[in-house]
Structures are given as structure tokens and as C-alpha cells.
N, C-alpha and C positions, 0 to 999 in steps of 0.2 A: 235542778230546774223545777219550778213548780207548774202542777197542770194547770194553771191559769195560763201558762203560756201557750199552752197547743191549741186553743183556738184564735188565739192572737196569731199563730204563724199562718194560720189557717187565712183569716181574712187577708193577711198580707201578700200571700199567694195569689188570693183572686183578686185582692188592687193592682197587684201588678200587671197580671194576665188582661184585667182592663183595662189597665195603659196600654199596652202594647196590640190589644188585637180587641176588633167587635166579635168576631167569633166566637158565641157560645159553647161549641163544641170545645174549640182549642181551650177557653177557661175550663169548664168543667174537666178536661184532662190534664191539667198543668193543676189542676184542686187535687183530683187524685193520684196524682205524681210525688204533691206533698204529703198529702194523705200518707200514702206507701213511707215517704223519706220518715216521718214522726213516727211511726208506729216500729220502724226500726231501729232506730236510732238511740243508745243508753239517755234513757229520761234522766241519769243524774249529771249528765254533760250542762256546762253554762251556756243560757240561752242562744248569745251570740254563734255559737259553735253549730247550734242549727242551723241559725239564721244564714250561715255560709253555705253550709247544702242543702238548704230548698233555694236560696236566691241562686246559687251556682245553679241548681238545675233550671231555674227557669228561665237564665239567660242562656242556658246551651238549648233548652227547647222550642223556644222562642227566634234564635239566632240575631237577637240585638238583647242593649239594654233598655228594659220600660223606662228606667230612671232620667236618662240622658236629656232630656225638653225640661223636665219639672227642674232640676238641677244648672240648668241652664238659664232659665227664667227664675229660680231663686237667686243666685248669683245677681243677675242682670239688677236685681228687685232692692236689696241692699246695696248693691254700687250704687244706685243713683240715690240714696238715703247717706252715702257716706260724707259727702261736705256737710250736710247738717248733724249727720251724730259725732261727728269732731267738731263744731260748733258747745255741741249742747256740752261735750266731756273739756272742752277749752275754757268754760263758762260756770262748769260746777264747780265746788267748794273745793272736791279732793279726786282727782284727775284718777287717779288709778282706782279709786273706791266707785265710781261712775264708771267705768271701762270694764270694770271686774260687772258690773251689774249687767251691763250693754253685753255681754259676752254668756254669762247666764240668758237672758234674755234672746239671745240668737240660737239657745239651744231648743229652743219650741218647732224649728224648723227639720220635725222627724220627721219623717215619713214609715217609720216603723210602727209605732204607738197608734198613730191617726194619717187619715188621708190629706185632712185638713187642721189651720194653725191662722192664729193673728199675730203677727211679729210686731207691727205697731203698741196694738192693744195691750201684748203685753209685754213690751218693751215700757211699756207706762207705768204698770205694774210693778217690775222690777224696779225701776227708779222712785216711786214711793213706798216700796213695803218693804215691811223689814225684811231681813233674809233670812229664813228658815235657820238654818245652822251657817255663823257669820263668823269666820275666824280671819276676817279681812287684814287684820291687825299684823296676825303669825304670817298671814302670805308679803302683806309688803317688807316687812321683818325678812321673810326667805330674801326674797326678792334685792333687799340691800347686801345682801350676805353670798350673791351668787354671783357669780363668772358665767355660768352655761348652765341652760336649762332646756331639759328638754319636754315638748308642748304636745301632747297628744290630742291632734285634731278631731273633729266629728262629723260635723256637716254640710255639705254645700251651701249658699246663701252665708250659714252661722259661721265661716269664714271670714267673712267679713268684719263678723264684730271682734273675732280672733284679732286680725287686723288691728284693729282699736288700741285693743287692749297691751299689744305687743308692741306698738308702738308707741304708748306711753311708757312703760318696763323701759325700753331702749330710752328714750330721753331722759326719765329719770334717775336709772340706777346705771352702774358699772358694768353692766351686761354684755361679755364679749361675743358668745357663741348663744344662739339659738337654734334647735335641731327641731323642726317639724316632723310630728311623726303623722303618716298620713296613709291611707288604702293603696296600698301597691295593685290594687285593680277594682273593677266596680261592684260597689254591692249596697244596697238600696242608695239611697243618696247622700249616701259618704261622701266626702272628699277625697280624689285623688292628687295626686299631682299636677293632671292638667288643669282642677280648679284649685289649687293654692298658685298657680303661674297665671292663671286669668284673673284672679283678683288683687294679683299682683304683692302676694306675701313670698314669694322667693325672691324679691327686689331690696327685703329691707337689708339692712347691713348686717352682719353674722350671722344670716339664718341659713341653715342648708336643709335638706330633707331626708326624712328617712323613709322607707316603708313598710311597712307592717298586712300582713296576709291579711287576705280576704276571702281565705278557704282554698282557694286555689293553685297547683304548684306553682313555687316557682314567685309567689307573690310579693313575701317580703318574709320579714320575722315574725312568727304567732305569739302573740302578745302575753300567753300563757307557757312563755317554756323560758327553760335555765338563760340563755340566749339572750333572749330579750331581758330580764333581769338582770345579766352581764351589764346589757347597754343601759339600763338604768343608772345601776353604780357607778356610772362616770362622768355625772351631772349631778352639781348640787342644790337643784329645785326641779320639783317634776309635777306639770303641771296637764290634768287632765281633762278632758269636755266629755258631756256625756254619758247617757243611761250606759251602754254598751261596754264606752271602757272603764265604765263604774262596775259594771259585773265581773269583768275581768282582772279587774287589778284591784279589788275591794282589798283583799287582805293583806295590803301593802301597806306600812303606817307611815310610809313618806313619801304618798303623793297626796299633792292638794288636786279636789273635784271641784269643779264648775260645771251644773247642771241644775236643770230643773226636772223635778220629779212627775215623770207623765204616767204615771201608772202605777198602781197601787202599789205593786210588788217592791217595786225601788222604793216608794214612797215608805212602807212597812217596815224595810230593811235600814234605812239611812235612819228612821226614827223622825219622817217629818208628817206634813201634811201634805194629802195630794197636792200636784201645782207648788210644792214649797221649792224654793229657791236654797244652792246648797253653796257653799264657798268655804271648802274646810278639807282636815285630810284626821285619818286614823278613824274611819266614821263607822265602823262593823266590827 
């Protein structure tokens, strides 16, 4: 991990204590709660691996999740945008190359990186600029070549463009099995299961779910261990979202990433530009 991180976890700490509570007291000691958890914690662990115990603790010292409203109202936010973004991917040139963008494009909805995001703005973005690193080409190539793939989701709302995107895959190619892999419990505003079921991606045909920990026992599979590599090898396209399981599974050279680079670290490491857009695998 690089110390660019620990003040980043640092702010994340206190956005959340803000969601959840006015009490300055209660922030300030949920701040040095974190405080405590980073300063113990092996700095050469992957970010995410923190990110699971300072958010675990401050959803046990808090006694709810801050996330649950914002996550709810993203969701809500891109449902009512989806007859029009299956208009506009009905209407473009190359259905899957617009769905692949629309889905990059929904990964700006962190809440890790920033408190705040324009998912229009740059959902506009995305569908005029080139892509950072564009191997569009090799994914619909997987894509015709696959039976079962398995989809590592990322984030509430950016579900939705998931959505999209998976269900262009399904009408176009021979694609029997689709395995969502998704937060076996909450942690900032990931998708769990009860939002892949409210935006209605457990409905489509061959998809089922999987889950994957979120620090917590008992969660799912920890995306960093033999295990879950097990369950990779038994799909032949693997398709990931996201800064976090771009940290995690970077040095795998047969998953394709869809993400946008919100922060330098990623941005430094994938070899793009901040804000560059990514759709490619074997990239560290």
C-alpha cells in the first residue's frame, strides 16, 4: 500500500461518521478509532484489506450502515435513466462497445475516492473519449469464445450500467452461465446482493451469484486467496469493475478491468491518465 493511502482512509472514516451521525464527538472518535486500526495494521497489506477494518469497525460502532440512503438513492438514480441508456446503446453503431463505455462510466459512482460524482457528465465523457487503455476488440473476442463468465461487481447505482452491459453479452453471444460475484455484506457502497435483486440483475437468464467477503466472517470468498482462484478457473472470461478489485486481482493476466481511474495511485499503476478510462486485462 502506499502512504498516499492513509489519509484517504482517514477522510473516508470521517464521510462516513458524517453520514451517519451530527455528533461531533461520536466523528472525532470513530476518526480515532481509524486512526488506531492504520497505525496497526501491516502498511504492505492491499488497500482494500484496510478498507474492510476501518469500515467493519465503523459500522459496529455506529450500529447501522452510513452507506444504506446514498446506495439506495444511487440505485433509484440510474433506474430511472435506464429506458434511455438502452435507447442510446440500441441506437449506437456497436452495441457492446457503448455498453462497455456505459459501464466504465458507472464506475465514478465511489464513494471511496470522493464524496461526490457526476454520472451524467461523465457518462458523456465516456461515450466521446477515447479509452485510456482500449482492448475492446480482445473482450468481445472473449466474449464470443465464452460459455460462463464470471462478472465481479463494484458498485451500487454502477449496477445498473452492469445491467446494460450484460445484457447485451446475453443477446449477442452464446453465453450460458453468468456468476455475479458481489459483497457478501456491506462495505462502503458496494453492491450486495439485495442491490443486484433490486435492480433486477438476478432476473436475467443464466445469472446466479456469488459472494465474495467484505472483511467480515463468514462473508463470502476473500478475493485474495487460493479459493477464489479455484473459482476463477472454471470460467472462461472474467470480467472485473473497479479500482478495488483492480487492486486485488491486478496480477492476474486473464481478467479484463472496466474502470475509471479515480486516483492517482491506480491511475500511476494501470499506466494512464487520471480520470482515464480502462477496458483491457494483463495491465501491471
Amino acid at each position: 500500500m502506499n502512504l498516499e493511502c492513509i489519509p484517504c482512509f482517514q477522510r473516508q472514516a470521517i464521510d462516513a461518521a458524517r453520514m451517519a451521525t451530527e455528533d461531533t464527538g461520536k466523528q472525532a472518535y470513530i476518526l480515532r478509532k481509524a486512526i488506531d486500526i492504520l497505525r496497526g495494521c501491516d502498511w504492505d497489506s492491499k488497500p482494500p484489506k484496510f478498507a474492510q477494518q476501518i469500515h467493519g469497525m465503523i459500522r459496529r460502532e455506529l450500529g447501522t450502515d452510513p452507506y444504506d440512503d446514498v446506495k439506495r438513492k444511487s440505485n433509484d438514480s440510474i433506474l430511472a435513466l435506464y429506458p434511455d441508456l438502452k435507447v442510446r446503446v440500441r441506437e449506437s453503431g456497436d452495441t457492446i462497445n457503448t455498453s462497455v463505455r456505459m459501464a466504465i462510466a458507472g464506475n465514478i459512482m465511489d464513494f471511496g475516492p470522493t464524496s461526490s460524482f457526476d454520472f451524467e457528465g461523465t457518462l458523456e465523457d465516456c461515450l466521446k473519449r477515447d479509452l485510456s487503455i482500449d482492448q475492446c476488440d480482445s473482450f468481445k473476442d472473449a466474449c464470443s469464445k465464452s460459455s460462463n463468465i464470471l462478472y465481479l461487481t463494484d458498485n451500487a447505482g454502477e449496477i445498473v450500467c452492469d445491467r446494460i452491459l450484460l445484457e447485451e453479452i446475453i443477446d449477442n453471444y452464446n453465453v450460458k452461465k453468468i456468476t455475479l460475484a458481489v459483497k457478501g455484506g456491506n462495505i462502503l457502497n458496494d453492491a450486495t446482493y439485495q442491490d443486484i435483486s433490486y435492480v433486477g440483475l438476478d432476473k436475467l437468464p443464466g445469472v446466479d451469484v456469488l459472494c465474495v467477503s467484505n472483511g467480515d466472517p463468514c462473508s463470502g470468498i476473500p478475493r485474495e486467496s487460493h479459493a477464489f482462484r479455484n473459482v476463477m478457473d472454471r470460467y472462461d472470461m472474467i470480467i472485473s469493475k473497479g479500482q478495488g478489485n483492480y487492486e486485488m486481482l491486478s496480477e492476474h493476466d486473464d481478467v479484463f478491468f472496466l474502470l475509471k481511474a479515480k486516483c492517482q495511485l491506480i491511475a500511476r499503476n494501470a499506466g494512464v491518465p487520471m480520470g482515464g478510462m480502462i477496458c483491457g486485462k494483463n495491465l501491471s
